[in-house]
BANU-534021 format. One record per residue: residue number from 1; x, y negated, z negated of N, C-alpha, C, O in turn. Coordinates in nm, 2 decimals. Example, Ala and Ser with C-alpha at 12.3 -4.5 7.8 and 13.67 -1.06 7.14 Angstrom:
SITE    n      nu      nv      nw     cau     cav     caw      cu      cv      cw      ou      ov      ow
SITE    1    1.32    0.57   -0.78    1.23    0.45   -0.78    1.32    0.33   -0.78    1.42    0.33   -0.85
SITE    2    1.28    0.22   -0.71    1.37    0.11   -0.71    1.29    0.00   -0.79    1.34   -0.11   -0.80
END
This chain:
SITE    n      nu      nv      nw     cau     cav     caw      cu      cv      cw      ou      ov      ow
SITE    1    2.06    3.79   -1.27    1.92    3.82   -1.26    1.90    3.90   -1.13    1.94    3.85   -1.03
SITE    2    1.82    4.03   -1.14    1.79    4.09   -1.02    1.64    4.05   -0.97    1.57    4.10   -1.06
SITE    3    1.58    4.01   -0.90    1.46    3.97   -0.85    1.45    4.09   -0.74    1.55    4.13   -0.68
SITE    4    1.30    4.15   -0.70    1.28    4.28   -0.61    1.16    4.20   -0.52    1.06    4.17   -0.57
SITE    5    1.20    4.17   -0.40    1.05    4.10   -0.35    1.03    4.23   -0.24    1.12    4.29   -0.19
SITE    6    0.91    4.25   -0.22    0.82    4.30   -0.08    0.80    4.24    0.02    0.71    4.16    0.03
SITE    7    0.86    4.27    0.09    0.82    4.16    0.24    0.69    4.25    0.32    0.62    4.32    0.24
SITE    8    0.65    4.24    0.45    0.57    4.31    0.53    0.67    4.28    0.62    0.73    4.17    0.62
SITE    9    0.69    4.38    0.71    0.77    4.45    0.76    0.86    4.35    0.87    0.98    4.34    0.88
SITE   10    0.75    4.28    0.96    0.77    4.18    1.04    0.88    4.09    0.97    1.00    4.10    0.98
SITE   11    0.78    3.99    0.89    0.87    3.89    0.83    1.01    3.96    0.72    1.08    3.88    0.66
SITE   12    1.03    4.07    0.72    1.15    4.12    0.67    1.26    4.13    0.79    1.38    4.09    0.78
SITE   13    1.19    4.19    0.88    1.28    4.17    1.05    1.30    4.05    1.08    1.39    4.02    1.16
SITE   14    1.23    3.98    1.03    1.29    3.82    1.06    1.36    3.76    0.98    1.43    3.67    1.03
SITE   15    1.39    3.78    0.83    1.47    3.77    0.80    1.63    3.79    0.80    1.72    3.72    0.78
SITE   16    1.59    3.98    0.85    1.74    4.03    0.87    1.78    4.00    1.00    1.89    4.02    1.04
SITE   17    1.67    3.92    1.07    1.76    3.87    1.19    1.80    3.75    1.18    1.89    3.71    1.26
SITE   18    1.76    3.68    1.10    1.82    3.50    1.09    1.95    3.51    1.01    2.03    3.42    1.02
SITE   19    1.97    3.61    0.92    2.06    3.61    0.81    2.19    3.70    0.91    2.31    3.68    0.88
SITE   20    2.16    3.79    1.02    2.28    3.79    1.14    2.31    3.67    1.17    2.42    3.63    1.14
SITE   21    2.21    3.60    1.25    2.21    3.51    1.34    2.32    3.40    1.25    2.40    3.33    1.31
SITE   22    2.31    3.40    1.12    2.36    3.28    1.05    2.50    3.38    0.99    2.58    3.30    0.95
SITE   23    2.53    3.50    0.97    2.62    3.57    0.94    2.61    3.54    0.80    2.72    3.52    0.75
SITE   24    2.54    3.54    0.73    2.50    3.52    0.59    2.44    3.69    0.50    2.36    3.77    0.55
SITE   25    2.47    3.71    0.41    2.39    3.82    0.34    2.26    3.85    0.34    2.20    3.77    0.27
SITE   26    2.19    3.92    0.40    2.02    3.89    0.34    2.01    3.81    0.20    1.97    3.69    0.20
SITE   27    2.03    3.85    0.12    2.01    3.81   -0.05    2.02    3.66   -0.03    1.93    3.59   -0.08
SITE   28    2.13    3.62    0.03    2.20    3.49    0.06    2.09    3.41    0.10    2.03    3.33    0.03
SITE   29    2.07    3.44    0.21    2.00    3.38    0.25    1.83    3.34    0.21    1.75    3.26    0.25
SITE   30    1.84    3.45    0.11    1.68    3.45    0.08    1.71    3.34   -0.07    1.60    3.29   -0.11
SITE   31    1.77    3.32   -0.11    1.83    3.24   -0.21    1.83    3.11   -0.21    1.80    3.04   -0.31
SITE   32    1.90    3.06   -0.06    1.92    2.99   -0.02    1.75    2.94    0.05    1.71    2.83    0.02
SITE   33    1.70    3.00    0.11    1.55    2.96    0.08    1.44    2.93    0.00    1.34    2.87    0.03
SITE   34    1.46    2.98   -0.11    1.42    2.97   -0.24    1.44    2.83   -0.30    1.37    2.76   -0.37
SITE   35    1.60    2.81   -0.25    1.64    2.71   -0.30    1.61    2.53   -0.21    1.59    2.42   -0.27
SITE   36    1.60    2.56   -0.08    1.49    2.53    0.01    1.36    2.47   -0.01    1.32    2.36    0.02
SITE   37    1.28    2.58   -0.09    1.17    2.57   -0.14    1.13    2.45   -0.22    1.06    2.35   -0.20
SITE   38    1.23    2.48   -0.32    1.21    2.40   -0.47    1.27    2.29   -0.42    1.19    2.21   -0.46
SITE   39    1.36    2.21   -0.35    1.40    2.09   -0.36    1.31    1.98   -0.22    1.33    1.86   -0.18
SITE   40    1.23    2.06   -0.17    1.11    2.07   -0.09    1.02    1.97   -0.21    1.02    1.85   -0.23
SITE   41    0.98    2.05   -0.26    0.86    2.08   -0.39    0.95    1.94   -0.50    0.86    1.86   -0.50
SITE   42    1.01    1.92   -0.53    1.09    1.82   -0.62    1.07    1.67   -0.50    1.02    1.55   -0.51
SITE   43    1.12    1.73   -0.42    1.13    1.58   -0.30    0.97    1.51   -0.27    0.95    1.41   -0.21
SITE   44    0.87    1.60   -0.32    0.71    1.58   -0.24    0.64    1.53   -0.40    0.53    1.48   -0.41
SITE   45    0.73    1.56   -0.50    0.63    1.54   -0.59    0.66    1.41   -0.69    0.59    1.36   -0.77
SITE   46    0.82    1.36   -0.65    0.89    1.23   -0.71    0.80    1.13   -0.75    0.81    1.08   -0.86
SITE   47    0.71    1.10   -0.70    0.60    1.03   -0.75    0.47    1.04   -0.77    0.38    1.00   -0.70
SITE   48    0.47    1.08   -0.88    0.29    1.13   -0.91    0.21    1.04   -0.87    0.25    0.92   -0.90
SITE   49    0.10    1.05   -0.81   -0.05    0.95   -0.74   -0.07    0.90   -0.89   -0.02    0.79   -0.93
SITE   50   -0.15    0.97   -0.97   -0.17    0.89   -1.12   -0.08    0.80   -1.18   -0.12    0.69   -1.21
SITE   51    0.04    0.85   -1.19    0.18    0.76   -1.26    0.15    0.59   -1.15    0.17    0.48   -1.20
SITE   52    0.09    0.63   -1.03    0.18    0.54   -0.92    0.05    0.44   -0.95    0.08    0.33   -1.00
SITE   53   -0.10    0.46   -0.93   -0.16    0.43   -1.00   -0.20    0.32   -1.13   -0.27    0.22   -1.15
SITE   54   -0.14    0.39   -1.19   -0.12    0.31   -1.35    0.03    0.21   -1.34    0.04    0.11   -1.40
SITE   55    0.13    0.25   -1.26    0.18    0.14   -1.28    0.14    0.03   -1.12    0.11   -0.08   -1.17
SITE   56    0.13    0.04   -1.02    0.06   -0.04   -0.98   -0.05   -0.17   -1.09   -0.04   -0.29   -1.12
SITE   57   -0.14   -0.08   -1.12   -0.22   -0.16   -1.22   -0.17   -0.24   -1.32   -0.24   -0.33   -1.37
SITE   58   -0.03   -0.22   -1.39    0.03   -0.28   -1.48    0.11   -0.41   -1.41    0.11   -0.53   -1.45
SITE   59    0.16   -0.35   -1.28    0.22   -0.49   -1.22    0.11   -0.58   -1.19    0.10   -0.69   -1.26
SITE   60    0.03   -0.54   -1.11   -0.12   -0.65   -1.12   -0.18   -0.73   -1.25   -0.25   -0.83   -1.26
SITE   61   -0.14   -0.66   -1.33   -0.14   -0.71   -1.49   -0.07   -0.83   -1.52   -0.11   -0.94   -1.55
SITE   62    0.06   -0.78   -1.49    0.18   -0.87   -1.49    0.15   -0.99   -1.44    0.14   -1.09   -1.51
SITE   63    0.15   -0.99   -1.28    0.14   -1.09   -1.22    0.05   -1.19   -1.24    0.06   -1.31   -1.22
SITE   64   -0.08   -1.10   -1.30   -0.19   -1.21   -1.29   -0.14   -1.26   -1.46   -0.23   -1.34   -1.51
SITE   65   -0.06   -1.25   -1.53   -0.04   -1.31   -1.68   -0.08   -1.27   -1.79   -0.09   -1.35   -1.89
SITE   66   -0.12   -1.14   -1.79   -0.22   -1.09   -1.87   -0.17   -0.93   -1.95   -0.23   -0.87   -2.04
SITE   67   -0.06   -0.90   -1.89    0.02   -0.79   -1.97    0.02   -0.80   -2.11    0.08   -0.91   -2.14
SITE   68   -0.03   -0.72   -2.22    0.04   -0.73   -2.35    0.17   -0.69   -2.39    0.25   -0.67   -2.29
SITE   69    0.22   -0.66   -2.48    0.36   -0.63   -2.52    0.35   -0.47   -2.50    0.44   -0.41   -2.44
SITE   70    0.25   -0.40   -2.54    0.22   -0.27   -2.50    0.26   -0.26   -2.40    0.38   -0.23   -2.39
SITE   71    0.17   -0.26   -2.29    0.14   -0.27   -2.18    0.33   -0.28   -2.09    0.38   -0.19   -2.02
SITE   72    0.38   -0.42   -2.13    0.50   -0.43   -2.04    0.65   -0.34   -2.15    0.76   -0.33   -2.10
SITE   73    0.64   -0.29   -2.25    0.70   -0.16   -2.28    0.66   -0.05   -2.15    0.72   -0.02   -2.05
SITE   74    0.56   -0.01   -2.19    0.49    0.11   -2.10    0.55    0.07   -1.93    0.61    0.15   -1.86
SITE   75    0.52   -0.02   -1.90    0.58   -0.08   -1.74    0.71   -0.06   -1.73    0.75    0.00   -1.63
SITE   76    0.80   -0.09   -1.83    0.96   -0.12   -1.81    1.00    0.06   -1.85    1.11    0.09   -1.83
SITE   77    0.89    0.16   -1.92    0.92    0.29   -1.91    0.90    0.35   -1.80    0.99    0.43   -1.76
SITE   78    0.76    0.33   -1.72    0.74    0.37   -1.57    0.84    0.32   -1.49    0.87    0.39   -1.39
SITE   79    0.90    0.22   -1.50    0.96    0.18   -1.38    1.13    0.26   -1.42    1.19    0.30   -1.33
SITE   80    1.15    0.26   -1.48    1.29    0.29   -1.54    1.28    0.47   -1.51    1.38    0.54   -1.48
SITE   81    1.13    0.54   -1.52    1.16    0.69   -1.48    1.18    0.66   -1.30    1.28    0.70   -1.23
SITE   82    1.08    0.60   -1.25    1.09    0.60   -1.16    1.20    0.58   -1.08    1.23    0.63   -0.97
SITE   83    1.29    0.49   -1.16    1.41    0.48   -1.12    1.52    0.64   -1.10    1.57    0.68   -1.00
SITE   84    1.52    0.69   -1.21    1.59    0.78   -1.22    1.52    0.88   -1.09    1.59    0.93   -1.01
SITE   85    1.40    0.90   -1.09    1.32    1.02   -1.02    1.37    0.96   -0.84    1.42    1.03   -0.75
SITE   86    1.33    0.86   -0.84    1.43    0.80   -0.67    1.58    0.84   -0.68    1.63    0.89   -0.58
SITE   87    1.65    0.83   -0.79    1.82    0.88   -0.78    1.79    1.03   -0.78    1.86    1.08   -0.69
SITE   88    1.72    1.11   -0.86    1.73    1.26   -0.82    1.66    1.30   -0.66    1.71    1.37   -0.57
SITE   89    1.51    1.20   -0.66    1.51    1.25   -0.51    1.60    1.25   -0.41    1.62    1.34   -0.33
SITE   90    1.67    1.14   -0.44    1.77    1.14   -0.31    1.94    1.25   -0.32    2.03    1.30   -0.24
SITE   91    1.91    1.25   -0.46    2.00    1.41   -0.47    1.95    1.52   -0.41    2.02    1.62   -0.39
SITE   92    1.85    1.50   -0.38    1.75    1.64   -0.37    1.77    1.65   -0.21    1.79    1.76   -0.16
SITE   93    1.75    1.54   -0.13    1.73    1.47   -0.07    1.91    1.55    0.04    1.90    1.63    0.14
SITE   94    2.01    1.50    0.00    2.12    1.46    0.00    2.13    1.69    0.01    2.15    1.75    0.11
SITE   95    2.12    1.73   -0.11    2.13    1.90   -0.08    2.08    1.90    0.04    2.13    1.87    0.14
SITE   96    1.97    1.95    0.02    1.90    2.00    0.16    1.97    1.92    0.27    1.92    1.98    0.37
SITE   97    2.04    1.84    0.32    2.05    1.79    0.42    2.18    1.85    0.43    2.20    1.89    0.55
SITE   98    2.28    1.88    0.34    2.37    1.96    0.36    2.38    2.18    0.37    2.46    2.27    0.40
SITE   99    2.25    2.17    0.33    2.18    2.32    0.36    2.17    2.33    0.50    2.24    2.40    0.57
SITE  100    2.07    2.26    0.54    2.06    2.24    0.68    2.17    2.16    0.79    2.17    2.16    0.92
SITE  101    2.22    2.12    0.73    2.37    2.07    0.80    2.32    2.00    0.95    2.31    2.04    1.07
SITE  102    2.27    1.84    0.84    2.17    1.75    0.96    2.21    1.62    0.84    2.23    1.63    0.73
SITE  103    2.20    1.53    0.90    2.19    1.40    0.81    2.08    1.36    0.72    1.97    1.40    0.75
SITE  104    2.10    1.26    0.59    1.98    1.26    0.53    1.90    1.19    0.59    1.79    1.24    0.58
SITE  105    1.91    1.09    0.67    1.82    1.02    0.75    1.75    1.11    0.86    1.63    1.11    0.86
SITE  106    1.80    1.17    0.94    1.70    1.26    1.02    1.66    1.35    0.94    1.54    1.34    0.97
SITE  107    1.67    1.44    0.85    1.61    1.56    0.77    1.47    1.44    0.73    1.36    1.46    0.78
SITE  108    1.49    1.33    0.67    1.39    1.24    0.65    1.32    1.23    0.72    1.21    1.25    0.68
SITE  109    1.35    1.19    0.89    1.24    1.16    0.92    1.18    1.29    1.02    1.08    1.27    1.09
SITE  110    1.23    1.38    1.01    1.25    1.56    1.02    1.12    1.59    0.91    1.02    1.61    0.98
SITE  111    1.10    1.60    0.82    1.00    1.59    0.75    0.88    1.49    0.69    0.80    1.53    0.61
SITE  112    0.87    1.32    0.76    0.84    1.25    0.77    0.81    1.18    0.65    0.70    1.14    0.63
SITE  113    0.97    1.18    0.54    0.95    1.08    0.43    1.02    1.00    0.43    1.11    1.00    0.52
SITE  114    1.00    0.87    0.32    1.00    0.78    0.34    1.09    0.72    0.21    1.09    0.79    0.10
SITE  115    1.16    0.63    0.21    1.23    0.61    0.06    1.09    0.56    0.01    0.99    0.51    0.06
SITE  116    1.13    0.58   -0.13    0.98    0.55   -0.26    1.00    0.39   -0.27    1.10    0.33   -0.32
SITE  117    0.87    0.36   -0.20    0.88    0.22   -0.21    0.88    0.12   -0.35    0.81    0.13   -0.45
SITE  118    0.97    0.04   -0.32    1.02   -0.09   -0.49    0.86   -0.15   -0.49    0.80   -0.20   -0.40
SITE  119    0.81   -0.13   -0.65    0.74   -0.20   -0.69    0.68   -0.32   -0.70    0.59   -0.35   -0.77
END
C-alpha cells in the first residue's frame, strides 16, 4: 500500500532529521510512528469508563448477594474480556517498549500508566 502524506515544511525537516539521526529511511520511520500512534491509542483505551462502570456495579451486586444468573453470566463475560484486553495491553505495552528500546516499567511510568487494576 502506498500512503502520500503532506507535511509543512518544518515538521518534514524534522523528520528528515530524526530519521538521519536514527539512520532509518524516512518512510521507516514514519511507519514506525504510525505504528507508535496506534499502540498508544490501544494502551489508553484497554478499558472503557462505561464497560468499567457496569462491571464495578455488578461486583457490588455480587457482593451484596443480589446478582441474578443474568447478571453473573454478563460479569464472568466482562471480566474474562478484560482479562484478555490486560494480556493484549501488555503486548502493546511490551512493543512499544522495544520501539523505544527502554523497559516496560519505565516507558510505564514514562507515560504514567498503571497495570489495570483486579476487580
Amino acid at each position: 500500500m502506498t500512503l502520500t502524506i503532506t507535511l509543512e515544511p518544518e515538521m518534514e525537516a524534522r523528520f528528515r532529521d530524526e530519521a538521519a539521526r536514527e539512520g532509518l529511511p524516512l518512510e521507516q520511520l514514519a511507519a514506525q510512528r504510525l505504528l507508535e500512534a496506534e499502540l498508544l491509542w490501544r494502551i489508553h483505551t484497554a478499558t472503557p469508563e462505561l464497560e468499567t462502570r457496569r462491571l464495578h456495579r455488578l461486583l457490588r451486586r455480587r457482593t451484596a448477594g443480589i446478582l441474578t444468573e443474568a447478571e453473573q453470566t454478563q460479569l464472568q463475560t466482562l471480566l474474562d474480556e478484560r482479562e484478555q484486553r490486560g494480556a493484549q495491553r501488555l503486548q502493546d505495552l511490551t512493543q512499544l517498549s522495544h520501539l523505544r528500546a527502554m523497559p516496560v516499567r519505565r516507558l510505564m511510568e514514562q507515560l504514567g500508566i498503571r497495570p489495570i487494576p483486579a476487580p
